[in-house]
C-alpha positions as CSV (number, residue, x, y, z in Angstrom):
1,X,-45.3,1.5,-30.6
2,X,-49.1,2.6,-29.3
3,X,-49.4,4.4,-33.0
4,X,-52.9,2.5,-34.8
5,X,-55.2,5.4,-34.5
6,X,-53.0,8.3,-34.6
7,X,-53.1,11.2,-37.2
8,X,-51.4,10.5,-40.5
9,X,-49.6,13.0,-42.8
10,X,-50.9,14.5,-45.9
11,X,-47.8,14.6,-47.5
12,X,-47.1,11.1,-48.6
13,X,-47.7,10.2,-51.8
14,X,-48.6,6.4,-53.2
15,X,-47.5,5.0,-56.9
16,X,-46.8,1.4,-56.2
17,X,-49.8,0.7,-58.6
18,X,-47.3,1.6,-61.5
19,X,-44.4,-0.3,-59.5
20,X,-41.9,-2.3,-61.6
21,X,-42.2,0.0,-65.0
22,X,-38.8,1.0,-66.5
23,X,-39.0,4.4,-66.6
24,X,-37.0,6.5,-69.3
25,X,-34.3,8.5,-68.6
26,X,-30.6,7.0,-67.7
27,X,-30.2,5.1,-63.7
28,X,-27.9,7.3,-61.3
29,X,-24.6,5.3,-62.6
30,X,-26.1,1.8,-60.6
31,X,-23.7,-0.5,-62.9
32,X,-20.5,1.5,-61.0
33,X,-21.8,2.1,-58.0
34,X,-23.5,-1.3,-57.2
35,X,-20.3,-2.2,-54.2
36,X,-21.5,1.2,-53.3
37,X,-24.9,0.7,-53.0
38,X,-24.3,-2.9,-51.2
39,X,-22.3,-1.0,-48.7
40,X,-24.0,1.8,-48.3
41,X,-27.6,1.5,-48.6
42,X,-28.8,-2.0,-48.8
43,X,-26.5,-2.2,-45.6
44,X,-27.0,1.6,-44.6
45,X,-29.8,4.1,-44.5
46,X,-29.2,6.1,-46.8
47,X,-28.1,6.3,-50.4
48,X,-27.3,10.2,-49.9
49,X,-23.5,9.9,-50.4
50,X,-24.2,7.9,-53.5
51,X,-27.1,10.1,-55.1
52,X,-25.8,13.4,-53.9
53,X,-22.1,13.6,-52.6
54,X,-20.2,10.9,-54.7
55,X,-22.3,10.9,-58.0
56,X,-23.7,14.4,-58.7
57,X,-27.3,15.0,-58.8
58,X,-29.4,14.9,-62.1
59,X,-32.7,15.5,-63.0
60,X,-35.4,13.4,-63.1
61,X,-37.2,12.4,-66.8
62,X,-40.4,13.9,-67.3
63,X,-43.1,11.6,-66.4
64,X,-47.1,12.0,-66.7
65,X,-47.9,10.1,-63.5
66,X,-51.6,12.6,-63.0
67,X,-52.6,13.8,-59.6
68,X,-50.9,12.4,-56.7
69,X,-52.5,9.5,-55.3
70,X,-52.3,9.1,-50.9
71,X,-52.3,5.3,-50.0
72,X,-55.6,3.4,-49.1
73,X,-56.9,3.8,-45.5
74,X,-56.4,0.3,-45.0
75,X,-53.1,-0.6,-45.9
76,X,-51.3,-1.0,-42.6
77,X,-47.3,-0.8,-43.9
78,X,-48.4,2.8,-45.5
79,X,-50.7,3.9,-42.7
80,X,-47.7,3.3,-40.3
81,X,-45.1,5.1,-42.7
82,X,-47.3,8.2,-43.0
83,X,-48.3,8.1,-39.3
84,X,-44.5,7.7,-37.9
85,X,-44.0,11.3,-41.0
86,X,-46.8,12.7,-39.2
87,X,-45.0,13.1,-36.0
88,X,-42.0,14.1,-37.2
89,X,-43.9,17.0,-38.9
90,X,-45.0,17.6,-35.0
91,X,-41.4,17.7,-33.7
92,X,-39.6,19.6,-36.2
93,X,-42.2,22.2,-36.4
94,X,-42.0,23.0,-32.8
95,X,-38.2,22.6,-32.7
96,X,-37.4,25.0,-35.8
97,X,-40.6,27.4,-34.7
98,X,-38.5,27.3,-31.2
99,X,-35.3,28.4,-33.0
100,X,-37.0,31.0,-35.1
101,X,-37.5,29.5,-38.0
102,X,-40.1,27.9,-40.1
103,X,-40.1,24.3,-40.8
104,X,-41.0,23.3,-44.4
105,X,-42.0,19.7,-44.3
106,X,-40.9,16.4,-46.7
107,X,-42.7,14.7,-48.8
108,X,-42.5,11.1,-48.9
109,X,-43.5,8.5,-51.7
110,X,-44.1,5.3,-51.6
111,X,-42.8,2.9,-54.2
112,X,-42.1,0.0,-56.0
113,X,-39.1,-1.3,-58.8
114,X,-38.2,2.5,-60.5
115,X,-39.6,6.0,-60.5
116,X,-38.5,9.4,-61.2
117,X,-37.1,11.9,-58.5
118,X,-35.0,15.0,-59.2
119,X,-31.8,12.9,-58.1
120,X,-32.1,10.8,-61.2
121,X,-34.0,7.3,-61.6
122,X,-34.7,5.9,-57.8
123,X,-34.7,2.4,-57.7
124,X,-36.0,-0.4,-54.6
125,X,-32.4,-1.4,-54.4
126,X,-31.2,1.6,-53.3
127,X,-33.4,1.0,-49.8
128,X,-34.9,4.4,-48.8
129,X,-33.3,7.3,-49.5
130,X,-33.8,11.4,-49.7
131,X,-33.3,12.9,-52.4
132,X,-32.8,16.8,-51.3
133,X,-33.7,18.0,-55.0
134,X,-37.5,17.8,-54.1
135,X,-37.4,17.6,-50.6
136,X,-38.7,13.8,-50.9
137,X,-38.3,10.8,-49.0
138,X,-38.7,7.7,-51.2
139,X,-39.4,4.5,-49.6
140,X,-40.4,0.7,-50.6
141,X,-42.3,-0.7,-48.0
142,X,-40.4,-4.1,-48.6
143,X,-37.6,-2.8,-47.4
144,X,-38.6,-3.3,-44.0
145,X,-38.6,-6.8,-44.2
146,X,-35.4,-7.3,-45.4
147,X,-34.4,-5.3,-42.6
148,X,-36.1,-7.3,-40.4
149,X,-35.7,-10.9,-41.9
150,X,-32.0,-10.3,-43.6
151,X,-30.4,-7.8,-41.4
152,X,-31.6,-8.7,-38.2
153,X,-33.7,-5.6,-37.5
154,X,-37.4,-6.4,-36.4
155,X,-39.7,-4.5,-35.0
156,X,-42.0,-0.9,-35.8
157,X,-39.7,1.5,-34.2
158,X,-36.7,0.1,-36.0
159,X,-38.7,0.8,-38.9
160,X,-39.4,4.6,-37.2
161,X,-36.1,4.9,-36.9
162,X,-35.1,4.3,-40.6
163,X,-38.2,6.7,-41.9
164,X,-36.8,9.4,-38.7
165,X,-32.9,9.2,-40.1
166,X,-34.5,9.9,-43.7
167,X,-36.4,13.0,-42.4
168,X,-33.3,13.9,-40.6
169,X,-31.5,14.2,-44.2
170,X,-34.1,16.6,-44.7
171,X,-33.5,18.8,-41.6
172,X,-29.7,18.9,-42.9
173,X,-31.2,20.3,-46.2
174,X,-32.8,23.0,-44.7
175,X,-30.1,23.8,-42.6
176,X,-27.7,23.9,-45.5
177,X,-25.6,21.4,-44.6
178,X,-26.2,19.0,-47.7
179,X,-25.4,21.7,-49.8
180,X,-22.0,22.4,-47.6
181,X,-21.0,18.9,-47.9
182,X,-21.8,18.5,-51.8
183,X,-19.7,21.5,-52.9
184,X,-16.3,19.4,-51.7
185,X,-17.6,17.1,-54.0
186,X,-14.2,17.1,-56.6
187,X,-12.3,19.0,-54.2
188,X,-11.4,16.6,-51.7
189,X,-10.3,13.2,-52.2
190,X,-12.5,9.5,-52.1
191,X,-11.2,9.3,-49.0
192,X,-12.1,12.8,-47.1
193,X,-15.6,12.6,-49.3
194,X,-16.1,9.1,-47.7
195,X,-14.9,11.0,-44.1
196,X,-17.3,13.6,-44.8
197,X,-20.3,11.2,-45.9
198,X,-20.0,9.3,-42.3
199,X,-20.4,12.3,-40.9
200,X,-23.8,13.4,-42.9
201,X,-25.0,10.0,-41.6
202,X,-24.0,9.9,-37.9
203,X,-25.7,13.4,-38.6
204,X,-28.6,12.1,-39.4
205,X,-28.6,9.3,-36.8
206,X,-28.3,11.8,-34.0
207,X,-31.6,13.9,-35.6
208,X,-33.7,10.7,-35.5
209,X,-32.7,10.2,-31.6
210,X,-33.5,14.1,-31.3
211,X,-37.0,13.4,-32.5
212,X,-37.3,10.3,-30.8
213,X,-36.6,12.2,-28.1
214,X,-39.3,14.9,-28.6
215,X,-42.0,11.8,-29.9
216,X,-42.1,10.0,-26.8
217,X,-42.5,13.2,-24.6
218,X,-45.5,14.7,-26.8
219,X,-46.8,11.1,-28.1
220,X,-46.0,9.0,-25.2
221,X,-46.1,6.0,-27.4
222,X,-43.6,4.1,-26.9
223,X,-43.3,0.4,-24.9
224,X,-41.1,-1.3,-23.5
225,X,-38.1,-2.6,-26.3
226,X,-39.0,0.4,-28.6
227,X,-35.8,2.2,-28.3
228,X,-33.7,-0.8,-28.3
229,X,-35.2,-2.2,-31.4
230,X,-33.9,1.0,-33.1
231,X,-30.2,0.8,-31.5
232,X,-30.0,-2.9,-32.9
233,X,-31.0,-1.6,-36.4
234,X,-28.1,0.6,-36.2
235,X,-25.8,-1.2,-34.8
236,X,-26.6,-4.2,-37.5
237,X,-26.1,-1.3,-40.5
238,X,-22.9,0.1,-39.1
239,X,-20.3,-0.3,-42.1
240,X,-17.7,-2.4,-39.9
241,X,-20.7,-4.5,-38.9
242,X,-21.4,-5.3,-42.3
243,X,-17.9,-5.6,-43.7
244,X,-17.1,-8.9,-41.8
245,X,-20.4,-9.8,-42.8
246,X,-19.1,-10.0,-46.0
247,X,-16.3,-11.7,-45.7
248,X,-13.7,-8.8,-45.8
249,X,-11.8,-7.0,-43.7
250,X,-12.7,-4.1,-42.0
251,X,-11.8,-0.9,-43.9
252,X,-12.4,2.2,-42.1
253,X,-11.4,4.5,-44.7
254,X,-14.2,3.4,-46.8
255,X,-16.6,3.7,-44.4
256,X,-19.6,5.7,-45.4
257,X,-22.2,5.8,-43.1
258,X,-19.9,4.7,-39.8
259,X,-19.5,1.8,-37.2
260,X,-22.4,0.3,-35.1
261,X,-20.9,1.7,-32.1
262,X,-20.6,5.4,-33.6
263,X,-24.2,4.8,-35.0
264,X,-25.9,3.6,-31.8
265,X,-23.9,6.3,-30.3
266,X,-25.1,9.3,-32.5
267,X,-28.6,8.0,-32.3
268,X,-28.6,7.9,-28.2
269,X,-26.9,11.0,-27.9
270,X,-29.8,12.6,-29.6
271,X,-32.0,10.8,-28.0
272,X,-30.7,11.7,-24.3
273,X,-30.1,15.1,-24.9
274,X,-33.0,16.6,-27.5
275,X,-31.3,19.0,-29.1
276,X,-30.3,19.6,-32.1
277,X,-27.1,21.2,-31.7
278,X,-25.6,18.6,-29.9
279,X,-25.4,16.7,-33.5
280,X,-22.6,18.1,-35.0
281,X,-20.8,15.4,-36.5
282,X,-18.6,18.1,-38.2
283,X,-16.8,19.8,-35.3
C-alpha cells in the first residue's frame, strides 16, 4: 500500500503510555468467555458477539484519563492505523451522503493491557474490537503481529482490512443493525445467536471489501498482492480454519464469525461490487 504521506484522521485517540494498568471496574465475564474469546477474536476480528450479542453490554468505570492525547507524528504502526481511518472516513462519507444520509464517523483508540470503553473493561486479548456504545474502535497495535507472525497474515493491507471490518461494525451501528441483532439476545437460542453473530461478521467482511472497493478508486494506492494479502487474513481467521488448528473437529454450529471460504467470499463480493446493499448477510 502507496499510503506514507497521506492525510491521517483526527479522531484517533493514543493511551498506550498508561498501557498495562488494571483499571477498576469488573472485566466483561473474560474467566467464562475465554474459549469464546480464543475462537472468536484472537482467531476472528471481532469480539462484537462476545461484548455485545452474547454478554450484554455494560458500562465502563469512570476513569480520569485528561484531554485526549493523538499518537506522535513519528510512530509509523499508529500513523498507518489513523491513515488507513482516514480513508474510510472518505468512503463512508460519500457513500452515506450518496444515500442521503449523514455519516457520523468512529473514533478509534489505541491501546495497551486494559482500558475503559462503554462495553465494559477492553483488554489486548480480546484483538481489536468495536464497541458500539461509544462509537469506538479499540486497537493494540501488537495485534498485528500476531496476525502476521502466528496466524499467518502479513502484510499492511491485511492489517487495512482488519481496521476496515472494525469500521464496518460501525456502519452496522448506524444503520441499526447491531441494535436488531442484540434485542434476540435471550430470545433465541446459543445456537441461532451464534447463526446470527456469523452473519454480523460476514456483514462486516463484505463492508470492508465495499470500501476497499471505493479506496483503491479514489486513493489508487494499492500494488500488486494488496488484495490478496487481505483474502489470506480471512481465510486464515475463518472459524473452521481455526478449529482444526486446534485440534478439534469442525463445528459449524458454533461458528461465530464464519468459514474462510464464506469470509473471503463476503469480503470479495464487496469488493467486486461496491455497494452496500449487496451485504446482506441476513436475507
Amino acid at each position: 500500500m502507496k499510503w506514507e504521506g497521506r492525510e491521517r484522521s483526527s479522531n484517533v485517540e493514543d493511551r498506550r503510555a498508561g498501557g498495562g494498568r488494571r483499571i477498576g471496574g469488573r472485566s466483561i465475564g473474560i474467566g467464562s468467555i475465554v474459549v469464546a474469546l480464543v475462537a472468536g477474536w484472537v482467531f476472528g476480528i471481532n469480539p462484537l458477539t462476545v461484548l455485545g450479542l452474547l454478554g450484554g453490554i455494560e458500562e465502563a468505570p469512570t476513569v480520569s484519563q485528561g484531554p485526549a492525547q493523538p499518537p506522535p507524528a513519528e510512530d509509523r504502526a499508529a500513523g498507518f492505523a489513523s491513515t488507513v481511518l482516514r480513508d474510510t472516513e472518505l468512503v463512508w462519507n460519500k457513500v452515506f451522503q450518496a444515500a442521503g444520509s449523514d455519516y457520523s464517523e468512529p473514533r478509534m483508540v489505541l491501546f495497551r493491557g486494559v482500558t475503559p470503553t462503554a462495553c465494559g473493561t477492553g483488554q489486548s486479548a480480546m484483538g481489536p474490537f468495536y464497541c458500539p456504545g461509544d462509537r469506538t474502535i479499540y486497537l493494540d497495535l501488537d495485534f498485528f503481529d500476531t496476525l502476521a507472525r502466528s496466524m499467518g497474515a502479513p502484510g499492511d493491507f491485511a492489517q487495512a482490512y482488519v481496521i476496515a471490518h472494525e469500521v464496518g461494525h460501525h456502519v452496522q451501528n448506524l444503520m441499526g443493525i447491531t441494535d436488531k441483532v442484540d434485542s434476540q439476545r435471550g430470545r433465541v437460542s446459543p445456537a441461532q445467536m451464534n447463526a446470527l453473530s456469523v452473519r454480523v461478521e460476514l456483514q462486516a467482511d463484505c463492508l470492508a471489501g465495499v470500501w476497499a472497493h471505493h479506496s483503491q478508486k479514489g486513493a489508487d494506492w494499492l500494488e500488486h498482492g494488496d488484495i490478496e494479502e487481505a483474502t489470506n487474513a480471512a481465510a486464515q481467521i475463518g472459524d473452521d480454519k481455526l478449529q482444526r488448528q486446534s485440534g478439534g473437529a469442525v463445528r459449524p454450529d458454533s461458528f461465530t464469525h464464519g468459514s474462510s471460504e464464506q469470509r473471503v467470499s463476503w469480503f470479495r463480493r464487496g469488493l467486486a461490487s461496491g455497494i452496500a446493499a449487496q451485504c446482506n448477510t441476513f436475507n
